[in-house]
C-alpha positions in Angstrom: 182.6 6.8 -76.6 184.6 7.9 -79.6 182.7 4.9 -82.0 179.9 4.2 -79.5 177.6 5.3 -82.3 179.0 4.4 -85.6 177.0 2.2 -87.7 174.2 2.3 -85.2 170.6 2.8 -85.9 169.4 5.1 -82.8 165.6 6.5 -82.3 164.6 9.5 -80.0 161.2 9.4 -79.2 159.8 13.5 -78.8 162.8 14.3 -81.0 161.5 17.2 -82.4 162.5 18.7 -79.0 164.7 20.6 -77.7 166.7 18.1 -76.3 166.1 15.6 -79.5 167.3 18.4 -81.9 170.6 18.9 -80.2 170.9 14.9 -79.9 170.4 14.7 -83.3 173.5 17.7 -84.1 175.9 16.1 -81.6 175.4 12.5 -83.5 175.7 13.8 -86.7 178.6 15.7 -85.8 180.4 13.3 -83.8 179.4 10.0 -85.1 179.1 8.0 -88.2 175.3 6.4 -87.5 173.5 4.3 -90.2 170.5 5.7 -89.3 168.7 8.2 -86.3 165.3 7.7 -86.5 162.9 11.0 -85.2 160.0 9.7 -83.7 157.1 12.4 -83.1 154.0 13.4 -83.7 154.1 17.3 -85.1 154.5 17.3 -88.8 155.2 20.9 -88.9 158.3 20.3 -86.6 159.6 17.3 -88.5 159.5 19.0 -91.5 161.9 22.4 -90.0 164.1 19.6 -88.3 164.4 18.0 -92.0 164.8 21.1 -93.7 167.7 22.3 -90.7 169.8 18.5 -91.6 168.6 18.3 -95.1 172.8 17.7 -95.4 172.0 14.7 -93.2 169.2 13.2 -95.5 170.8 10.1 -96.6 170.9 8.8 -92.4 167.7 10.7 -91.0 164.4 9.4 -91.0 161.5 11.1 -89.6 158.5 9.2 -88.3 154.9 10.3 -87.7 153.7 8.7 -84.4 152.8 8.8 -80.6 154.2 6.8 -77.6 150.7 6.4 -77.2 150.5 4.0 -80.0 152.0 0.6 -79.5 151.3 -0.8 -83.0 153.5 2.2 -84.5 156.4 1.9 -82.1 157.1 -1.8 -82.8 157.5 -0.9 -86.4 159.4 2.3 -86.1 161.5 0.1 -83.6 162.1 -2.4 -86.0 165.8 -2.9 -86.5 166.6 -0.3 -84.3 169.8 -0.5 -81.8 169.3 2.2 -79.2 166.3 4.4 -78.2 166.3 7.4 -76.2 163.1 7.9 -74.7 162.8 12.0 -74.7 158.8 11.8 -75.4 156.2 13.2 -72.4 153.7 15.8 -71.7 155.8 18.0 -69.6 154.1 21.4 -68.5 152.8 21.2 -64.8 150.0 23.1 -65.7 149.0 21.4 -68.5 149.3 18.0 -66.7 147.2 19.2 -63.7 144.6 20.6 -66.1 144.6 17.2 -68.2 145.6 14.4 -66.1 144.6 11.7 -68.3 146.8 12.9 -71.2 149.4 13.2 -68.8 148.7 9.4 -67.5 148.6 8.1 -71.2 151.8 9.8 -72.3 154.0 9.4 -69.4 153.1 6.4 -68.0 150.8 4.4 -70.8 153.7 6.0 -73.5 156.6 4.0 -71.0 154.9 1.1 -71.5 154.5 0.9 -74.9 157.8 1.7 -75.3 159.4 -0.7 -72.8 157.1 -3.3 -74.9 158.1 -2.5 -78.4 161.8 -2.4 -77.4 161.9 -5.7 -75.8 159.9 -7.5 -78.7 162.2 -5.4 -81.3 165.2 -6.7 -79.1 166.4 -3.1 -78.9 170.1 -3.2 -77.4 170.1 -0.4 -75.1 167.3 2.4 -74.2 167.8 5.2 -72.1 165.0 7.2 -70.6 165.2 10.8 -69.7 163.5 11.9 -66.1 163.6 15.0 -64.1 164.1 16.2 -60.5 160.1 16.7 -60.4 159.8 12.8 -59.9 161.9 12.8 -57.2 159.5 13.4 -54.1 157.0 14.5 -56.7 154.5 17.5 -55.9 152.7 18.1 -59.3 150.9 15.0 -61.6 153.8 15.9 -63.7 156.2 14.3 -61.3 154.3 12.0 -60.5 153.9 10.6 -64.1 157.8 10.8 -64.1 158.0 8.9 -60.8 156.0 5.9 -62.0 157.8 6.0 -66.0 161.6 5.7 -63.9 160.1 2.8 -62.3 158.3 1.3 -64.7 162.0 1.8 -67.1 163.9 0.3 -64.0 161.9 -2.8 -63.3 161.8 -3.5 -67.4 164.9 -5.2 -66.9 163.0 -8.1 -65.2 161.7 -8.8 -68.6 164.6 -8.9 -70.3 165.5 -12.6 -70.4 167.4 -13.9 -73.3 167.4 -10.5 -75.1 169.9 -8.3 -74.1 168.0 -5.2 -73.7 168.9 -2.6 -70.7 166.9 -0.1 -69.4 168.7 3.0 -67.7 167.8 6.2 -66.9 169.1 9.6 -66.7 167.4 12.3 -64.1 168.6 15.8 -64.6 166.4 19.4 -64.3 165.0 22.4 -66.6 168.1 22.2 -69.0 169.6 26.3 -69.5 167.7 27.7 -72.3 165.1 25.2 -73.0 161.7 25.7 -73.9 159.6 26.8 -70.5 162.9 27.4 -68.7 163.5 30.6 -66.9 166.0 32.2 -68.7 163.6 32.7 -71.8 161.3 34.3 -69.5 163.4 36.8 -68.4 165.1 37.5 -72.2 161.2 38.2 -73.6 160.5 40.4 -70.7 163.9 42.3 -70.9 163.1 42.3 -74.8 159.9 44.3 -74.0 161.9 47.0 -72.0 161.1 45.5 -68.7 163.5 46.5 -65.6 161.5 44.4 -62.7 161.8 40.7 -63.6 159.2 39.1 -61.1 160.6 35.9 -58.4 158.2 33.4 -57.0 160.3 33.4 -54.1 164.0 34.7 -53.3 165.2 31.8 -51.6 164.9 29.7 -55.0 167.9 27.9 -55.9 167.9 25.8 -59.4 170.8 23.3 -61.3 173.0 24.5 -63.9 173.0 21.8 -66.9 173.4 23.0 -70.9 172.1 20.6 -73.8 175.8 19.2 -74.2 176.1 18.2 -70.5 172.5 16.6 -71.3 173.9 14.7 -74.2 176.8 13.8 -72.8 175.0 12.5 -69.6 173.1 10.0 -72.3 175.7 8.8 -74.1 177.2 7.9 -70.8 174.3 6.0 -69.9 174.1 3.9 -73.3 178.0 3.1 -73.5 178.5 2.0 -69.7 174.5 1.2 -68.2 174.2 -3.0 -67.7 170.2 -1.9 -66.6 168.5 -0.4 -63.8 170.9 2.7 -63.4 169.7 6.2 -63.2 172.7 8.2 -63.8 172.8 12.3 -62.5 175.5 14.4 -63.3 177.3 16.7 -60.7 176.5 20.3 -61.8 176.5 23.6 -60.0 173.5 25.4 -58.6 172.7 29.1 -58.7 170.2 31.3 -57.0 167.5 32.7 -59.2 168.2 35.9 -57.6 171.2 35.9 -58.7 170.3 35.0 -62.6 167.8 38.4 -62.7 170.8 40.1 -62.0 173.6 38.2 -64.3 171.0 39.0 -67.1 169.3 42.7 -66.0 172.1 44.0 -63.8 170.3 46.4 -60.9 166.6 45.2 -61.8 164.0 45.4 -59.5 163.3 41.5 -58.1 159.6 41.9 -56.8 158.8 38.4 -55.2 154.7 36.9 -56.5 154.9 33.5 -54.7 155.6 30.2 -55.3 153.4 29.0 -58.0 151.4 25.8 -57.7 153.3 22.8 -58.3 156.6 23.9 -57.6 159.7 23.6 -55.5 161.9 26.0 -53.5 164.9 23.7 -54.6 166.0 20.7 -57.1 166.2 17.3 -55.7 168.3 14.9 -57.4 168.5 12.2 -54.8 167.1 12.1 -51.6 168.3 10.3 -48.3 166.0 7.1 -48.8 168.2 7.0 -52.1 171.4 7.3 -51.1 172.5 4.5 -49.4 171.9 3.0 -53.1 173.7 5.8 -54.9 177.6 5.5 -55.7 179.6 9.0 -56.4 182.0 9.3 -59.3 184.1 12.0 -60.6 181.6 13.5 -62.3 178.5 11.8 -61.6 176.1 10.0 -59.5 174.6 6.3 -60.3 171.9 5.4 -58.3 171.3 1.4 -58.4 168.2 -0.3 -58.6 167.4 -2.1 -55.0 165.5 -4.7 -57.0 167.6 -7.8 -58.5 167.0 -9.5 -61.3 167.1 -13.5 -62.0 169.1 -13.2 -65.2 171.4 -10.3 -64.6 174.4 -10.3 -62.1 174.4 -7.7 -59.7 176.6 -5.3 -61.4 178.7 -1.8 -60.3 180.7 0.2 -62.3 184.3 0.3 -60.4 185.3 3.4 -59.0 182.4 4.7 -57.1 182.4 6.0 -53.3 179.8 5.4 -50.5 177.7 8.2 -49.8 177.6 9.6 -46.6 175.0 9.2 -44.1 171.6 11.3 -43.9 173.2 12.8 -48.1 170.6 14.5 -50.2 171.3 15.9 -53.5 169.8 19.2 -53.7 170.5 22.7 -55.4 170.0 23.9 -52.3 172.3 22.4 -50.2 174.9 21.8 -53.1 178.5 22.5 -52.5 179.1 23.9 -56.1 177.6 27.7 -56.7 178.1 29.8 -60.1 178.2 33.4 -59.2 176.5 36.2 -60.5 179.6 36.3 -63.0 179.7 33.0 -63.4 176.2 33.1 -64.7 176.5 35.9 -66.6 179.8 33.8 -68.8 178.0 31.1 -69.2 174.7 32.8 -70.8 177.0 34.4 -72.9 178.9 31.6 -73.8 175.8 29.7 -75.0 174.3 32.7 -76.9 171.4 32.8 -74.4 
């Protein structure tokens, strides 16, 4: 991957993100790109992420615009040689609450941008999903759900371009807006001692910004189309965070909130018998084929076994409360 990105012109769609912020940083610091393109829609954003890379000037560009918009994407796409799709309305609550803003971003947005890439004859795009659309629960998920399919099956369309679709699925990264570790730090910040737990049994995925990058960049150097790559990555109990943060708090348990899970599910036994395991990841191939693409598997992978899920609660890697404790520290959380 060391020249993956030199002299490539690369979009993120949502940029302004956390995830598109820290994107940006490893390309500019790794990479010799003509251009990355920000595609969002909050001015006020856009113009801290400029003034943050103002070094960067001569290769960032910063566009004003929605997924929602077709007519915009095509020419913000225009000459472009890899998107990452980061855009989506992504707050359970907010999606239950407004369902069709949820519908037009998640799913309506997917479209738009699976249509502007193939007529801009984009090389590679890489969409980013979550556990929640994997046996989804909340409209959130479900949104999710439809966009990884809708990503997968734009292959189909592909014909004589040479445009891929992949996908990467990964959960709530460590430290990321709405995550749970910023909870805790602005109730700890207030003097708290009792950090509240939906439920003590909850177990959640370990995964920084970097692995997230790096999970990406994976996906645009090696995906032919149709992929959805996961990364192995160690759970932890939520339990056991409270007290790698506030050693000796007080844990009072308010129940499991609407909308979510006791544990992450990465892939689930329908999947896996499509799913190959790597050294440090998972590929899960698509079970449709398409006309004008060969069948194609990266070399190297190994069969799951029969009735596998891939869950953080049934996960054979575990941080401990020390464990925890290094890593927050080590990302200045």
């Amino acid at each position: 991957m060391i020249s993956l990105l030199n002299d490539k012109t690369v979009l993120i769609t949502g940029g302004t993100g956390s995830f598109g912020n820290h994107f940006a940083d490893y390309v500019l610091k790794n990479y010799k790109p003509k251009k990355v393109i920000i595609y969002s829609r909050d001015e006020f954003k856009q113009f801290n992420m400029r003034s943050r890379l103002a070094a960067y000037d001569a290769v960032m560009r910063y566009f004003i615009g929605d997924v929602r918009d077709q007519d915009r994407l095509r020419r913000a796409f225009d000459g472009v040689d890899y998107v990452i799709h980061a855009a989506a309305m992504k707050q359970v609550p907010a999606c239950e609450y407004n369902p069709n803003e949820a519908i037009k971003t998640n799913i309506n947005g997917a479209v738009n941008v699976i249509e502007a890439a193939l007529d801009a004859e984009v090389g590679r795009v890489v969409a980013l999903s979550t556990d929640k659309a994997v046996g989804p629960v909340n409209l959130y998920g479900g949104t999710k759900l439809v966009s990884d399919k809708l990503f997968i099956a734009a292959n189909v369309y592909s014909g004589r371009r040479s445009t891929a679709f992949s996908v990467v699925r990964y959960g709530n990264v460590a430290g990321s807006r709405g995550s749970v570790i910023p909870v805790f730090r602005e109730l700890m910040d207030r003097g708290e001692t009792r950090l509240p737990i939906t439920d003590h049994r909850m177990t959640r995925f370990w995964i920084s910004l970097d692995q997230g990058v790096e999970l990406v960049l994976k996906a645009l150097e090696e995906a032919k189309g149709g992929e959805t790559f996961i990364s192995k990555i160690p759970s932890f109990k939520i339990t056991d965070l409270a007290q790698a943060m506030c050693p000796g708090c007080e844990m009072p348990e308010i129940g499991i909130r609407a909308g979510e899970k006791l544990h992450e599910i990465m892939i689930t036994q329908e999947d896996a018998p499509n799913t190959l395991e790597y050294d440090s990841h998972f590929i899960i191939y698509p079970q449709i084929h398409w006309e004008n693409q060969e069948k194609f598997v990266a070399p190297g992978g190994k069969p799951l076994p029969e009735g596998f899920a891939y869950s953080s609660g049934s996960n054979n890697w575990w941080l401990s409360v020390e464990e925890i404790r290094q890593r927050i520290r080590q990302m200045g959380l």
